[in-house]
KOLDREN-201057 format. One record per residue (C-alpha): residue number from 1; residue in three letters; x, y, z. Coordinates in steps of 0.05 Angstrom, whole numbers. Example, Ala and Ser with C-alpha at 12.3 -4.5 7.8 and 13.67 -1.06 7.14 Angstrom:
% KOLDREN-201057
<pos = 1, code = ala, x = 246, y = -90, z = 156>
<pos = 2, code = ser, x = 273, y = -21, z = 143>
//
This chain:
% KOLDREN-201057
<pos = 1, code = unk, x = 0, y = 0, z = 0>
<pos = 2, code = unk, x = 28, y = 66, z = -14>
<pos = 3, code = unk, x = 47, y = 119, z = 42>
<pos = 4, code = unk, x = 63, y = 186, z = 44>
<pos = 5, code = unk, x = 124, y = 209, z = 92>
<pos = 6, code = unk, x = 130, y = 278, z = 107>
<pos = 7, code = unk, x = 202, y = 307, z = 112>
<pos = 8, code = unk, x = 188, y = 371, z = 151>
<pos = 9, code = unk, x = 255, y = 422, z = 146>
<pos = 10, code = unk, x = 269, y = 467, z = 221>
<pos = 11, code = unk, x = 334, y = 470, z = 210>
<pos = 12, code = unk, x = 342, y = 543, z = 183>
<pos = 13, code = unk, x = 371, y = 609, z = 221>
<pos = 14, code = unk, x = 321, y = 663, z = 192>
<pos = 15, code = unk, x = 369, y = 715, z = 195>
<pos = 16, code = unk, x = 319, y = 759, z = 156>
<pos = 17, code = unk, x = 276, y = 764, z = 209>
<pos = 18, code = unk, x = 329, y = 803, z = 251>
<pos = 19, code = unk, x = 321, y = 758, z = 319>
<pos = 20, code = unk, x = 358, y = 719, z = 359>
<pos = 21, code = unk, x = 302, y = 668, z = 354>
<pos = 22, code = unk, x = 298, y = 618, z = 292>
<pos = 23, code = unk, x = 235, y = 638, z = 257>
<pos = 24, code = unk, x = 205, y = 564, z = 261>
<pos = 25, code = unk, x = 213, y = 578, z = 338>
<pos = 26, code = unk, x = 179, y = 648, z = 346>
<pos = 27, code = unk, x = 107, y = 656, z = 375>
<pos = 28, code = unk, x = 47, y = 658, z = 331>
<pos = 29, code = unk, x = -17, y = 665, z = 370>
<pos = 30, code = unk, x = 25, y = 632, z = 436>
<pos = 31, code = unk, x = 52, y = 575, z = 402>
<pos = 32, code = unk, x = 115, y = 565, z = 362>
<pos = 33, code = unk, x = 116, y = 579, z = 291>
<pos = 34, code = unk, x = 131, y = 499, z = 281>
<pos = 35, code = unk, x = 79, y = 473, z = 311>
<pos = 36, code = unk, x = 20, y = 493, z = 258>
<pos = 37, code = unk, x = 59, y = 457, z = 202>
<pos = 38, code = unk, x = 73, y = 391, z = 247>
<pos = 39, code = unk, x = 0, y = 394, z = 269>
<pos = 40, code = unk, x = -26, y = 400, z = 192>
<pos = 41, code = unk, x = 15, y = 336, z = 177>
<pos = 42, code = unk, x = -2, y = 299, z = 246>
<pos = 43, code = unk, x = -80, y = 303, z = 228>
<pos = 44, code = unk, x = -74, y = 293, z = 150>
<pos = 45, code = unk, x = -102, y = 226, z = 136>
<pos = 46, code = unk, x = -46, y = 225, z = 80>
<pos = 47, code = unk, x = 4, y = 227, z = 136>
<pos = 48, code = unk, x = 31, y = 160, z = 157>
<pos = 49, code = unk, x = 109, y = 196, z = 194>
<pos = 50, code = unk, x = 138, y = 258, z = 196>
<pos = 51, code = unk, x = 215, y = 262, z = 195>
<pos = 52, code = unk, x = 231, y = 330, z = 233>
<pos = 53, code = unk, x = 297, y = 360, z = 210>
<pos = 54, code = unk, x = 321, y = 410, z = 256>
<pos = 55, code = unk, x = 378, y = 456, z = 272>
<pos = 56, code = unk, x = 444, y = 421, z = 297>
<pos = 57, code = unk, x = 447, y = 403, z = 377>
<pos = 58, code = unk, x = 375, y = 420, z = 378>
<pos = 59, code = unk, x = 336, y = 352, z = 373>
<pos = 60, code = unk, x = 324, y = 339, z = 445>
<pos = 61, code = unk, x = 295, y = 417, z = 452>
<pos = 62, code = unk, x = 250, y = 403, z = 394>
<pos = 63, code = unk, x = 235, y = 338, z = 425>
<pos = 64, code = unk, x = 214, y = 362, z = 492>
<pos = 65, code = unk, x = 180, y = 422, z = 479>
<pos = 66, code = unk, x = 149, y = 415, z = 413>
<pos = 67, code = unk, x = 139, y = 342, z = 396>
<pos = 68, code = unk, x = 129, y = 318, z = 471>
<pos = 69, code = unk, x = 90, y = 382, z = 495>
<pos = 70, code = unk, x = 40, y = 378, z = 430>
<pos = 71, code = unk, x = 29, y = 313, z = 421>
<pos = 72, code = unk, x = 53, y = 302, z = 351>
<pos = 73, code = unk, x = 61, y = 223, z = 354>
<pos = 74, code = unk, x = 74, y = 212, z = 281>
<pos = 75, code = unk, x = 140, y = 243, z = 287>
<pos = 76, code = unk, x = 188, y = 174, z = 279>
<pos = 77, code = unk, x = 249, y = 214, z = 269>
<pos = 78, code = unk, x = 284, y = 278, z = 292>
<pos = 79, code = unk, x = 347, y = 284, z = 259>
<pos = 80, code = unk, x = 399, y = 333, z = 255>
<pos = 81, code = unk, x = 401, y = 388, z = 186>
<pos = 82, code = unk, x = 464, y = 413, z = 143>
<pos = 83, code = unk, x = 491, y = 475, z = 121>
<pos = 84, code = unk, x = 446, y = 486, z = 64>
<pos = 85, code = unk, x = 380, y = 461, z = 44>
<pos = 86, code = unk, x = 396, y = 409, z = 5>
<pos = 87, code = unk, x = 442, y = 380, z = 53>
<pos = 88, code = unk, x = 385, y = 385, z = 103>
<pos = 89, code = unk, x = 333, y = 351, z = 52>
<pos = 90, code = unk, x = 386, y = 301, z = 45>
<pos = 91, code = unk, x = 391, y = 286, z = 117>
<pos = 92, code = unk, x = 323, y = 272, z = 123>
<pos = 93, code = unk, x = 316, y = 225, z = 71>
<pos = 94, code = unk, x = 382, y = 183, z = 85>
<pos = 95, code = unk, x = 341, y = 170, z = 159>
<pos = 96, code = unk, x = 281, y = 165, z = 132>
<pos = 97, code = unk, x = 314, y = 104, z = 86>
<pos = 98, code = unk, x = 358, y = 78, z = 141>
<pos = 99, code = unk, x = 297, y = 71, z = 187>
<pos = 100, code = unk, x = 256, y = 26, z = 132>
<pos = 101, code = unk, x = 208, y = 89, z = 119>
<pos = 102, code = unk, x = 227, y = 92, z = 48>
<pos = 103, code = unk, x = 212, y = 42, z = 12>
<pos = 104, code = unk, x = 185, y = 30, z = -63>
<pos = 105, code = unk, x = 116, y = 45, z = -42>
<pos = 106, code = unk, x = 136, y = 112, z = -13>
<pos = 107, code = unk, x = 125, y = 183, z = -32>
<pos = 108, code = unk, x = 153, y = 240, z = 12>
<pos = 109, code = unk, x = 132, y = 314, z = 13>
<pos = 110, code = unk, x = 174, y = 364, z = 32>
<pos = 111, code = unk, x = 157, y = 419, z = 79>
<pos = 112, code = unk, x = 188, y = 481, z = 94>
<pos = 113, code = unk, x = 174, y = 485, z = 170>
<pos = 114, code = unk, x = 160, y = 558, z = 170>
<pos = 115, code = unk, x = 101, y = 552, z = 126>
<pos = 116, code = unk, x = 51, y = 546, z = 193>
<pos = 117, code = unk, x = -10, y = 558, z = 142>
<pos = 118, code = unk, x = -1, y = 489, z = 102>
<pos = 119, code = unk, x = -70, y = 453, z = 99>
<pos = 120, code = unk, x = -108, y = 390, z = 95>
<pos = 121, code = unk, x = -137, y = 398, z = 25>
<pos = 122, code = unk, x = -68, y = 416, z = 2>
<pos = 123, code = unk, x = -21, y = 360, z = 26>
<pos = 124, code = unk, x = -85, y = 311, z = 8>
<pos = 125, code = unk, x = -80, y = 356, z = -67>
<pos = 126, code = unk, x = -3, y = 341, z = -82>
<pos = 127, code = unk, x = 8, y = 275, z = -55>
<pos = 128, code = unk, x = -58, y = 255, z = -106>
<pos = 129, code = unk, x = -16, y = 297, z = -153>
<pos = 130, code = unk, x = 45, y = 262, z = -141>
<pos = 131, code = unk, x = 11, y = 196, z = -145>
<pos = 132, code = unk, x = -9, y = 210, z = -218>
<pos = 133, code = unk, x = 45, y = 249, z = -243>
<pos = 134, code = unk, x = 113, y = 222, z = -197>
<pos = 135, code = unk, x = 133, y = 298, z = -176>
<pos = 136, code = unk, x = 93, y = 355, z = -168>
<pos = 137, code = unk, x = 98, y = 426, z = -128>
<pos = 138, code = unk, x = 43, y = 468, z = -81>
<pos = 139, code = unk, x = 43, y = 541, z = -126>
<pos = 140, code = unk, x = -4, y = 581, z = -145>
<pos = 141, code = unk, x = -5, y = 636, z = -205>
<pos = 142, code = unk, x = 33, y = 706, z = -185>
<pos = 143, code = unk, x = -15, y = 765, z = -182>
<pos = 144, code = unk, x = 43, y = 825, z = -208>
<pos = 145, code = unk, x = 73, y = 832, z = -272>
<pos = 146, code = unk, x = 137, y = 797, z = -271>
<pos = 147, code = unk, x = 209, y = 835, z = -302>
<pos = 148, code = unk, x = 271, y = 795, z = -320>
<pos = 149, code = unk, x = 320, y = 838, z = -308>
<pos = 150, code = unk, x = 412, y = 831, z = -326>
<pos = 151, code = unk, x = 460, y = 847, z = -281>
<pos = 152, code = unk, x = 455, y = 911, z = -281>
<pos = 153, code = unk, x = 378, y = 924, z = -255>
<pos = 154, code = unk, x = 341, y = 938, z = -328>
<pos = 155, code = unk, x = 290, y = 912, z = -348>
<pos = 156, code = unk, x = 296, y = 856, z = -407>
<pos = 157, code = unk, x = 245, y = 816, z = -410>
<pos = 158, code = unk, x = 168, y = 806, z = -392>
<pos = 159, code = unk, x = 144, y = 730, z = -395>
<pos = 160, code = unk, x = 65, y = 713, z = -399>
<pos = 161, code = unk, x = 36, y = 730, z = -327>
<pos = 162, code = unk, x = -6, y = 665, z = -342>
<pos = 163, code = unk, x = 56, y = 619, z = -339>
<pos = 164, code = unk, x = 92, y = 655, z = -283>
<pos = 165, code = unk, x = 84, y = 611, z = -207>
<pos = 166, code = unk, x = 100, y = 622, z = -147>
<pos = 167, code = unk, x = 122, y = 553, z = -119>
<pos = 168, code = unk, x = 108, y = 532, z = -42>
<pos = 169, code = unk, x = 119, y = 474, z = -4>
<pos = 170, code = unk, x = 98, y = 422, z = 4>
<pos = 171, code = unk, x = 135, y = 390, z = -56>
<pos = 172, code = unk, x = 118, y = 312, z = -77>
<pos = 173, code = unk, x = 157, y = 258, z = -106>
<pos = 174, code = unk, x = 156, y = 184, z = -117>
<pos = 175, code = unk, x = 198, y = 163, z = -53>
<pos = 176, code = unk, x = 251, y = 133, z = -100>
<pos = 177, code = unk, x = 259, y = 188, z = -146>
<pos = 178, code = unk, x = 268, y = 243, z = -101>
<pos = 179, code = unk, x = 325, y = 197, z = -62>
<pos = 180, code = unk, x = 357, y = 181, z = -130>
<pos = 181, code = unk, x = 352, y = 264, z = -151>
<pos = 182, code = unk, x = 384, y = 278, z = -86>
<pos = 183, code = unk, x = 437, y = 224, z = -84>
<pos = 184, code = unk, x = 465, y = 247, z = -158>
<pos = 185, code = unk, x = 465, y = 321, z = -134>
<pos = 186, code = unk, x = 510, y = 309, z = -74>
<pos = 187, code = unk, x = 560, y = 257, z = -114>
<pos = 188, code = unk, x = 554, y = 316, z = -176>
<pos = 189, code = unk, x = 555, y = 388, z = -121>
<pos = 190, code = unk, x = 634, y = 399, z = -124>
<pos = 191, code = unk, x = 616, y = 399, z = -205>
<pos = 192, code = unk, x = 549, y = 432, z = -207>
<pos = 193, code = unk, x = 579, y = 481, z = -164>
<pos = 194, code = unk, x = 636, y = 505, z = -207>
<pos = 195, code = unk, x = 587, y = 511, z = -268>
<pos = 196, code = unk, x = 557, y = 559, z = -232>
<pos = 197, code = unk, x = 487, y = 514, z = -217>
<pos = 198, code = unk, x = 446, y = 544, z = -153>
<pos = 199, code = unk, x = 403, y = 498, z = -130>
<pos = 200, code = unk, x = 335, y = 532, z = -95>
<pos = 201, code = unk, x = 283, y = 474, z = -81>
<pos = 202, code = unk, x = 271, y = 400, z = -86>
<pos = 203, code = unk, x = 244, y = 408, z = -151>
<pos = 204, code = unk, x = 292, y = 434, z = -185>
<pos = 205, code = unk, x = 330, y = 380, z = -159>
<pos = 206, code = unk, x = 294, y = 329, z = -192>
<pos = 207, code = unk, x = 284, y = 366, z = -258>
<pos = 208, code = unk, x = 359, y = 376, z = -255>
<pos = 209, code = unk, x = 387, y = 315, z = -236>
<pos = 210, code = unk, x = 327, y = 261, z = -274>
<pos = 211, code = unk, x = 298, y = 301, z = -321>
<pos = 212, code = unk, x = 229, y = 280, z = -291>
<pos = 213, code = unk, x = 174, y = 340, z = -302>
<pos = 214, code = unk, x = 150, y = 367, z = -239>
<pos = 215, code = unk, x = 66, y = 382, z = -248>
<pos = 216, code = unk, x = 51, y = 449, z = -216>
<pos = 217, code = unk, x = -4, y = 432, z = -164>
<pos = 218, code = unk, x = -57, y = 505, z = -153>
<pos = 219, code = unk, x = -48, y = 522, z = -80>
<pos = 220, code = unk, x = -68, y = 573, z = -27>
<pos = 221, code = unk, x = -40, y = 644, z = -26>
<pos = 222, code = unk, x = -49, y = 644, z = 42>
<pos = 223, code = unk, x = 6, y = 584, z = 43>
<pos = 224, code = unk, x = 60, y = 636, z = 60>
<pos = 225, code = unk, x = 137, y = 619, z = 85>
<pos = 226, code = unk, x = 154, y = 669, z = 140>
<pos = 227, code = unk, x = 212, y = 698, z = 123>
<pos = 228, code = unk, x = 209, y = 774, z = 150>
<pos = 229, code = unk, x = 176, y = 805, z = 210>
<pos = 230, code = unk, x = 117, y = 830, z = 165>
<pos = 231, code = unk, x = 109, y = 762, z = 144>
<pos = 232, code = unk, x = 83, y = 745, z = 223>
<pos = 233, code = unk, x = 32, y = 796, z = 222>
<pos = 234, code = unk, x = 2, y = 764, z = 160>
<pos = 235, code = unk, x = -3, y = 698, z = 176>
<pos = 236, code = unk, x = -40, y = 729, z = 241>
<pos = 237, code = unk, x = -85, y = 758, z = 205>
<pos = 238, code = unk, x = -97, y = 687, z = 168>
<pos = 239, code = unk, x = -106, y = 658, z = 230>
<pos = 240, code = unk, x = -150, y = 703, z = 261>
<pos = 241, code = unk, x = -200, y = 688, z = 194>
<pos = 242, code = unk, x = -190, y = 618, z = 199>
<pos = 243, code = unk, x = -213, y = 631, z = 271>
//
């Protein structure tokens, strides 16, 4: 039967938001930023584990006072993040395979742990997605006019506003396929690195390292990462809707 682990990433400093506290660890409406997205993925039906990736020397914090304090049983494994993204995606999925969680009948999704605003109908959206299509992406269309600009700041070019996304997480992929993608990229990063490749999400890993297509799966615009201070008072203001 297949199964859906999620691979939920807390391992990132958020210098942007100019605090001393990681971002996935600030307040929102008394409870850590962390907590919304681990709930989402506890009660999704979809849902069978959560791997929680968090910030080095911080797993038995995270353990006490977020997975212990809340409740969140389907977290199997806390494990440690890198450096980068990647490595911290990477991390995940080499203990998600060395505890048996991975297996042929797998997919994972990938969740940025500051997106607290992540929702049932959208993890149950992209892991269907993913099901039918072997990699797939939460996005939804961008409401501005988009500029591609050279290195100097002018404007060059204006692509079709229609075919412009903004992509979220979570991202879905065959279990197998994602582990393969990310296997190749760190055996190929020394290369990849001098050619100048910048690698910004998991699906760009796939596309980059299988050549698989990645379907673009509509989302929520209130599905927002929290990134800067302003950020906070928005997904407040989401939450106070939600009620």
């Amino acid at each position: 039967m297949d199964k859906l682990i999620a691979i939920v990433l807390a391992a990132g400093a958020g210098k942007r938001m100019n605090s001393k506290v990681a971002k996935q660890y600030m307040e929102l409406q008394e409870k850590p930023v962390l907590t919304y997205a681990l709930q989402a993925f506890s009660v999704s039906e979809s849902v069978s584990e959560i791997v929680l990736v968090v910030g080095a020397g911080e797993e038995e914090f995270v353990r006490k006072e977020i997975v212990e304090k809340y409740g969140f049983s389907k977290v199997a494994i806390i494990t440690e993040g890198g450096s980068e993204r990647y490595f911290s995606v990477w991390n995940g999925l080499k203990a998600a395979k060395a505890q048996r969680l991975l297996t042929e009948k797998t997919y994972i999704a990938i969740h940025d742990g500051a997106r607290p605003l992540v929702t049932e109908q959208i993890i149950r959206d992209t892991y269907l997605a993913a099901k039918e299509y072997k990699a797939c992406v939460a996005a939804v269309p961008v409401k501005d006019t988009i500029k591609i600009g050279d290195e100097q700041g002018f404007a060059v070019s204006t692509p079709k506003r229609d075919l412009v996304w903004t992509v979220q997480t979570p991202q879905v992929f065959e279990g197998e396929l994602i582990y393969e993608a990310y296997q190749k990229l760190v055996e190929q990063l020394s290369e990849l690195t001098a050619q100048g490749v910048v690698i910004t999400d998991d699906a760009m890993v796939v596309e980059h390292m299988t050549g698989e297509k990645v379907k673009l799966v509509k989302s929520s615009y209130e599905n927002i990462k929290i990134t800067t201070p302003e950020d906070l008072i928005l997904a407040q203001g989401f939450l106070d809707k939600r009620g």
